[in-house]
C-alpha positions as CSV (number, residue, x, y, z in Angstrom):
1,X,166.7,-20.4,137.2
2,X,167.8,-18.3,134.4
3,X,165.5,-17.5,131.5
4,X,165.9,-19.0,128.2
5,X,165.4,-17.0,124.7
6,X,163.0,-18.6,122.0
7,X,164.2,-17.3,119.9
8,X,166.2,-19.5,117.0
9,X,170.8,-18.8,117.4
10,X,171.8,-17.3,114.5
11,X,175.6,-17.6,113.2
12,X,177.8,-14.9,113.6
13,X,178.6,-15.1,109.7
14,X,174.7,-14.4,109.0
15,X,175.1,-11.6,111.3
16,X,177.5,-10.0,109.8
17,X,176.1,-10.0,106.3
18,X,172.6,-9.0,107.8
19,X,174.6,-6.1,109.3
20,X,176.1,-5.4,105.9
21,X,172.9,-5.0,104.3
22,X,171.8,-2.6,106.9
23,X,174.2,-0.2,106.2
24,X,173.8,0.0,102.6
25,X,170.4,0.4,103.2
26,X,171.0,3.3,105.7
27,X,173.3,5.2,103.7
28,X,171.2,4.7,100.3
29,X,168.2,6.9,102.6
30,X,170.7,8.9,104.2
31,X,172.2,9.9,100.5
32,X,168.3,10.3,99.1
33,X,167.9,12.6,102.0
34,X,170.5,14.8,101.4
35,X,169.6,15.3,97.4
36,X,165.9,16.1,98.5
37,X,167.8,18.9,100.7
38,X,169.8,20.1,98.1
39,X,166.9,20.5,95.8
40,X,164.6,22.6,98.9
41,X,168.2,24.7,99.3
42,X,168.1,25.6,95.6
43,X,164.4,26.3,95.5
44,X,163.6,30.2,96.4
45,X,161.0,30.6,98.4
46,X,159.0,32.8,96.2
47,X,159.0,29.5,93.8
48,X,160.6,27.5,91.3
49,X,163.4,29.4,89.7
50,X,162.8,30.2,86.5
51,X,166.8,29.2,85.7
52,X,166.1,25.9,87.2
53,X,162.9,25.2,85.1
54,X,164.5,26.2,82.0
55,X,167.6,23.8,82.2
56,X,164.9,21.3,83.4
57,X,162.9,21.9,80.1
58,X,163.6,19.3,76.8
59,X,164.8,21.2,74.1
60,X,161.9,21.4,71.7
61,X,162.2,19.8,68.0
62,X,162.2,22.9,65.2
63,X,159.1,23.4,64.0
64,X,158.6,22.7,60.3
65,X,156.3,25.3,58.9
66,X,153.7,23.9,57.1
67,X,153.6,24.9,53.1
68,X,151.1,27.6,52.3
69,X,147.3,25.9,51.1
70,X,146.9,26.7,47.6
71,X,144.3,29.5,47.9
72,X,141.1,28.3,46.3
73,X,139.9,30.1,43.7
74,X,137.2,33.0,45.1
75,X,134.1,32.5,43.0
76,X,132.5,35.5,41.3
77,X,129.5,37.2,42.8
78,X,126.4,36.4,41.9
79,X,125.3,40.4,40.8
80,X,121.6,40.5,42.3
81,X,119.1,41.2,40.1
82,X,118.3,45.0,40.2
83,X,114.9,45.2,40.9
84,X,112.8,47.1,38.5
85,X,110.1,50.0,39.9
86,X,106.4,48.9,40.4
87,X,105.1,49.1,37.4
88,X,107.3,52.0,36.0
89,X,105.6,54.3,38.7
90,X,108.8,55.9,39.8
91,X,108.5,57.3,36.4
92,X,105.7,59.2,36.6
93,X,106.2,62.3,39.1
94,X,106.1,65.7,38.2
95,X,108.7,67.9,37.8
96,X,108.6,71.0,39.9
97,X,107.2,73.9,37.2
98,X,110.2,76.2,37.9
99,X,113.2,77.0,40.4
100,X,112.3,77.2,44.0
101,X,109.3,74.9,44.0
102,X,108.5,71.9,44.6
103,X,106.5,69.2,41.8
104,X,102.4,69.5,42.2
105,X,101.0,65.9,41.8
106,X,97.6,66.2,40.2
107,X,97.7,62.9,38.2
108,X,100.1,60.2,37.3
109,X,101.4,59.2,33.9
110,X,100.8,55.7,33.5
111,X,98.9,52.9,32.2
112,X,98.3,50.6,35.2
113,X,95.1,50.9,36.5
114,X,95.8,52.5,39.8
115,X,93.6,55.7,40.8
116,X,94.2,57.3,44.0
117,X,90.9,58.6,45.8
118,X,91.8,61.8,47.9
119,X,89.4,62.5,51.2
120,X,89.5,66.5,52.7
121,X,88.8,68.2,55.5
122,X,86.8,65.1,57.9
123,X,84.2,67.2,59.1
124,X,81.4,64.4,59.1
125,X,83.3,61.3,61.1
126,X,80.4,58.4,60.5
127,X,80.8,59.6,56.6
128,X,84.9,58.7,56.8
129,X,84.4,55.6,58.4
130,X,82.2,54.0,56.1
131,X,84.1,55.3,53.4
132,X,87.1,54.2,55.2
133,X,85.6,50.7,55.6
134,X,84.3,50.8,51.9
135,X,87.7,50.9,50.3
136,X,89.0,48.1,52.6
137,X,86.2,46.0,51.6
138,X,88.2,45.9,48.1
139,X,91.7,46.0,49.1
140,X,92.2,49.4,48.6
141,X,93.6,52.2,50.4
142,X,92.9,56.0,50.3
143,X,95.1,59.5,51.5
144,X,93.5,61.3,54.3
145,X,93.7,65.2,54.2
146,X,92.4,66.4,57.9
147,X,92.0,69.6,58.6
148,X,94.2,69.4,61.8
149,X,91.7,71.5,64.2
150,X,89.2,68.6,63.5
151,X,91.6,66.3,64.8
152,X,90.5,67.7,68.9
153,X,87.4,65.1,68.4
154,X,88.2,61.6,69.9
155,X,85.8,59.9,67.5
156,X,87.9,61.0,64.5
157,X,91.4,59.8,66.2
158,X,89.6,56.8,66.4
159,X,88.6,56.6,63.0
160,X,92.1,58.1,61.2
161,X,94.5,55.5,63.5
162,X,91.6,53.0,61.9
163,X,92.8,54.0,58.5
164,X,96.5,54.2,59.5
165,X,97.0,51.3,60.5
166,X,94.8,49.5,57.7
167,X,97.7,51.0,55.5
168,X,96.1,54.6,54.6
169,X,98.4,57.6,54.3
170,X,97.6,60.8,56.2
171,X,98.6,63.8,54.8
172,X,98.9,67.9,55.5
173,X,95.4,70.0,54.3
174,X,96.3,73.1,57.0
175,X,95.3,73.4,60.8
176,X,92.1,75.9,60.0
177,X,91.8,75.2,56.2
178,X,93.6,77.9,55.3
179,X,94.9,78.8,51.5
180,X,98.3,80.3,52.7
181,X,98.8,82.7,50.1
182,X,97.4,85.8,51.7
183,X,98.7,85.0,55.8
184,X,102.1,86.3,57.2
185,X,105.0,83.8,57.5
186,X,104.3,83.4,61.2
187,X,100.8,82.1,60.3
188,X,102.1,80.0,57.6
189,X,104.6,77.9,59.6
190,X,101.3,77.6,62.3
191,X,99.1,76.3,59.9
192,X,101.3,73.9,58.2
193,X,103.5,72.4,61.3
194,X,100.2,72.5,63.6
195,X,98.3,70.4,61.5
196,X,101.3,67.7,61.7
197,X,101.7,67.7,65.1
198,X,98.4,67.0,65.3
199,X,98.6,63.8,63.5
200,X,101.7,62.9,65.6
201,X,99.2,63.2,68.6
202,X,96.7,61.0,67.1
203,X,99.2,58.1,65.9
204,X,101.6,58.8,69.5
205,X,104.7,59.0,67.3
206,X,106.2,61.3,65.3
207,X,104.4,61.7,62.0
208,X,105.8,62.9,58.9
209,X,103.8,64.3,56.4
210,X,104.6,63.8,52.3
211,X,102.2,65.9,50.5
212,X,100.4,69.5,51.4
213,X,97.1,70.6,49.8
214,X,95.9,74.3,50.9
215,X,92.4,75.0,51.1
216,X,90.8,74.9,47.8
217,X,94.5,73.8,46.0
218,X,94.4,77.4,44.8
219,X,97.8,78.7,46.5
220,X,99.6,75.7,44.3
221,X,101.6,78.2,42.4
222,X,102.5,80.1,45.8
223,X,106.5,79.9,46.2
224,X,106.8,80.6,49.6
225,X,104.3,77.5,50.6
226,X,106.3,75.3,48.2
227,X,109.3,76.4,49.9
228,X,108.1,75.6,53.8
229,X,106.9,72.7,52.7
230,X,110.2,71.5,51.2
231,X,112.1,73.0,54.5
232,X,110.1,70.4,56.5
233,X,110.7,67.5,54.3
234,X,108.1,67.2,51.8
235,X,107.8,65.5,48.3
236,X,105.2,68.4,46.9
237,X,102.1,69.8,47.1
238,X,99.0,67.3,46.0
239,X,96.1,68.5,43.7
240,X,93.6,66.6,41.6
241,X,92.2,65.9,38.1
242,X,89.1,64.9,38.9
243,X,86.7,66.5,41.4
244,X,84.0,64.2,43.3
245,X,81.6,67.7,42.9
246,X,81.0,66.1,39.8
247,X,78.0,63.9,38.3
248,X,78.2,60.5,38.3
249,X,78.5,60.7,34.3
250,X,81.6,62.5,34.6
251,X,83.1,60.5,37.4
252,X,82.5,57.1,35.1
253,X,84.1,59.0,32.5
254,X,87.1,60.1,34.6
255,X,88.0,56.8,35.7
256,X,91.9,56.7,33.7
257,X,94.8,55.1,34.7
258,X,96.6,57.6,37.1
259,X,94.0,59.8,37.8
260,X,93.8,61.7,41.6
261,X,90.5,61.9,42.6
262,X,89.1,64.7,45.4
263,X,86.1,64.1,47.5
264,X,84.9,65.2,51.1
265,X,82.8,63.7,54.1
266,X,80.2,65.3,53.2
267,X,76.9,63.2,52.9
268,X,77.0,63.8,48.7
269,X,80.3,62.6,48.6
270,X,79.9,59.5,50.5
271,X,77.1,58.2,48.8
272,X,78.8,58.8,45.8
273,X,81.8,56.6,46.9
274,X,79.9,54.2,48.2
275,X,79.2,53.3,44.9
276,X,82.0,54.5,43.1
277,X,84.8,52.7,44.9
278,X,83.4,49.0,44.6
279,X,82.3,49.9,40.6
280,X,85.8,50.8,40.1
281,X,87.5,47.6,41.6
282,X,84.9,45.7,39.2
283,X,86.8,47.4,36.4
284,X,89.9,46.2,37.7
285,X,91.2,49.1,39.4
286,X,93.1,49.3,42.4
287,X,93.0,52.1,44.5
288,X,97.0,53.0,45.9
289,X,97.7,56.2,48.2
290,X,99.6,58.9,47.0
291,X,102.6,57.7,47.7
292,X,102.2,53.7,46.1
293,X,101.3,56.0,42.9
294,X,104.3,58.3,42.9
295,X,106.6,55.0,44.3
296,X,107.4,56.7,47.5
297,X,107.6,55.1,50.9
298,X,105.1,55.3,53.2
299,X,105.4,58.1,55.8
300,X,107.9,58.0,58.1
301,X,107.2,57.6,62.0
302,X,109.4,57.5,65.0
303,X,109.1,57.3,68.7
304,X,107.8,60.5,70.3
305,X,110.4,61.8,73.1
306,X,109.1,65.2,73.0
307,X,105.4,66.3,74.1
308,X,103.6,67.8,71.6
309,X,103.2,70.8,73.5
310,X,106.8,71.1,74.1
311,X,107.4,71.3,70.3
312,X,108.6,74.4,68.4
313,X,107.3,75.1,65.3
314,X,109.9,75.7,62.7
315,X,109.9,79.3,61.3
316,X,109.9,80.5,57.4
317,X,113.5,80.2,56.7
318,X,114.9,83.0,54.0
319,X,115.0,81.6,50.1
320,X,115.6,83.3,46.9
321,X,112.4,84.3,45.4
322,X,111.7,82.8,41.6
323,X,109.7,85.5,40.1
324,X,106.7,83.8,38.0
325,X,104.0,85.7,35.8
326,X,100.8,86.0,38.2
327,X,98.2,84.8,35.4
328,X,94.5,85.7,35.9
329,X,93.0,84.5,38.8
330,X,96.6,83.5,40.5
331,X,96.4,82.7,44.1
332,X,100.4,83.7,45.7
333,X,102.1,85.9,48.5
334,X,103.7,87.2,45.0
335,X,100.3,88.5,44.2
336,X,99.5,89.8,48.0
337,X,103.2,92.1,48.0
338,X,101.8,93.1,44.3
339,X,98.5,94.4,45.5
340,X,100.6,96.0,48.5
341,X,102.8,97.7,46.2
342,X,100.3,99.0,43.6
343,X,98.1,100.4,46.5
344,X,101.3,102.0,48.1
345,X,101.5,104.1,44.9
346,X,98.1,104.9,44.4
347,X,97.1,102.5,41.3
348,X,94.6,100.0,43.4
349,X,92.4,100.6,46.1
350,X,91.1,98.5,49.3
351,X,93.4,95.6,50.9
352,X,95.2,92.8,49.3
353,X,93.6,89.8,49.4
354,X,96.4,87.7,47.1
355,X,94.2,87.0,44.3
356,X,95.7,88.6,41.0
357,X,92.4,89.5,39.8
358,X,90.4,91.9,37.0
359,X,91.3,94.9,39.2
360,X,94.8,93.6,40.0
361,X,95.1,93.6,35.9
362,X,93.4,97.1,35.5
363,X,96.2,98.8,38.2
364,X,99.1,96.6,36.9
365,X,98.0,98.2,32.4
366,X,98.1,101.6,34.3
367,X,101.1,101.2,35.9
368,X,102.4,100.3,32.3
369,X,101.0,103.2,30.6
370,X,102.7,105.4,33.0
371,X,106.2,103.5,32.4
372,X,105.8,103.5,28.7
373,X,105.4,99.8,28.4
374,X,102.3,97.7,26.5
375,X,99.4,98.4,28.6
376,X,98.4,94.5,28.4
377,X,97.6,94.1,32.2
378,X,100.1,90.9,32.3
379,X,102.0,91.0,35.0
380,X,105.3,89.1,33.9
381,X,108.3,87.9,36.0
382,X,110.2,90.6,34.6
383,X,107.4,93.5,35.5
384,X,106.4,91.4,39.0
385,X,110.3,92.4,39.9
386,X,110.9,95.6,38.8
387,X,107.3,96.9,40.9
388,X,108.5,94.6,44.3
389,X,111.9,95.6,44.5
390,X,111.8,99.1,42.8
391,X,110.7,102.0,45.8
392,X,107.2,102.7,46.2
């Protein structure tokens, strides 16, 4: 029995056109086939070429450049208002007294009322710090001379860094309280430089010092400590007008606009400014350091790198001498080579001890007798010269 197909006869024209269609189908792949290979031929294999991409690429449209913005108009600047010194105290430093040295602050010309209270030496540390604490208790601030060799005593470093950082000012009063005026150079640089490392040891950062008082203030006409002083950076040396070894009358009396006031640790003093310093505030003074009075900034710091044993002291560097007359009583290295020189050619006896004194005057008329000059014992620049650089 043969097997019989389900499924429905189809006509031999619907064949063909179904056969038709196949074809075109067939060669429509077959052609898509071949343009896919064309385009894998003509593709490199180390990627698109860059021929090919081009010519694929539109041609861009021009690009219309914009028209330049109208600048606007750059407004004037406001000038900023120059700011005008405290008070006009920027107007009231000294000018150095002659060539080669620097200005010696002993008061301040002005009429605010600003004093500036000056403490030496520190030998008696419970004495600072309630004098310390006194002058904070009325928004005031004082300048700190130490003598540096003090500054070996912990409770002091306590009490100065106190004072530092209540805004204070520390300054340069010598490592041994020495005047200067009668030491070598090598001792000079010792005294002065020591005594500021010192403070950088107490504060732990490099300390710079502003102002220099040598023992007693007498050496303030010495041009060889003005000079070392301005090699290492500072502003001058500080005196006073008003010493706290006076009575209480005279302090009431001294109280002026501008005035520099000296005092010590000492138990006198301290009593003295325990009652001075809040009686002045009552009259409406403010007491400023030395450099809020003069307009200076405070005292520079920076980090310390170098141990303060590791530090060099500076020597004396060479400067041109400014020959001044040595008046009576003149504390200078001037006067020192002077007595050196007179006793080198037989007109004074004993050692030089820097102080142009009575005998200093009675060598210095012989020595003009002898020359056929006035026999007036004044020592003049001119004269001062002629005996230090003429031979012995």
């Amino acid at each position: 029995m043969a097997f019989r197909s389900n499924r429905p006869m189809v006509s031999r024209a619907r064949q063909r056109a179904m056969d038709r269609k196949k074809l075109l189908i067939g060669g429509g792949a077959l052609a898509a086939l071949a343009i896919v290979a064309l385009v894998i031929l003509l593709i490199p294999k180390g990627g698109p070429d860059p021929t090919v991409q081009a010519l694929a690429q539109t041609t861009p449209e021009p690009t219309v450049e914009a028209a330049p913005a109208t600048p606007e108009p750059t407004p004037a600047p406001t000038p900023e208002p120059t700011p005008e010194p405290l008070s006009q105290r920027a107007l009231t430093r000294p000018s150095p007294t002659a060539e080669g040295f620097l200005p010696v602050f002993s008061k301040a010309d002005t009429e605010e009322k600003i004093i500036a209270i000056t403490v030496d030496d520190c030998n008696q540390t419970d004495n600072l710090r309630q004098i310390v604490d006194a002058a904070i208790s009325v928004g005031g601030k004082l300048t700190i001379f130490p003598i540096g060799g003090n500054l070996k005593r912990p409770e002091l470093q306590e009490v100065l860094k106190y004072a530092w950082e209540n805004g204070f000012e520390l300054e340069n009063h010598t490592f041994t309280h020495n005047g200067l005026y009668a030491c070598d150079d090598q001792t000079l640089a010792n005294e002065v430089s020591k005594q500021q490392l010192a403070l950088s040891y107490v504060l732990g950062q490099e300390y710079q010092c502003h102002f220099l008082r040598p023992a007693g203030g007498d050496a303030r006409g010495d041009q060889r400590m003005h000079m070392y002083a301005k090699q290492l950076g500072y502003y001058g040396i500080a005196h006073w007008s008003v010493s706290g070894s006076s009575d209480n009358s005279k302090l009431v009396k001294a109280l002026k606009p501008g005035a520099i006031f000296l005092f010590h640790t000492k138990d006198g003093d301290r009593e003295k400014l325990l009652k001075f310093i809040p009686w002045a505030a009552e009259q409406g003074y403010q007491l400023v350091t030395l450099n809020e009075m003069f307009d200076y900034p405070a005292n520079e710091t920076s980090e310390l790198t170098t141990p303060i044993s590791e530090h060099e002291i500076p020597p004396l560097e060479p400067y041109e001498t400014a020959y001044v007359p040595l008046k009576a009583t003149a504390y200078s290295w001037e006067a020192y080579l002077l007595q050196e020189k007179l006793i080198a050619l037989g007109y004074l006896d004993g050692e030089p001890d820097g102080v142009y004194g009575e005998g200093c005057a009675k060598a210095v008329a012989q020595y003009q007798k002898d020359h056929g000059m006035e026999a007036n014992g004044v020592a003049d620049s001119d004269l001062v010269r002629s005996i230090l650089e003429g031979a012995a």
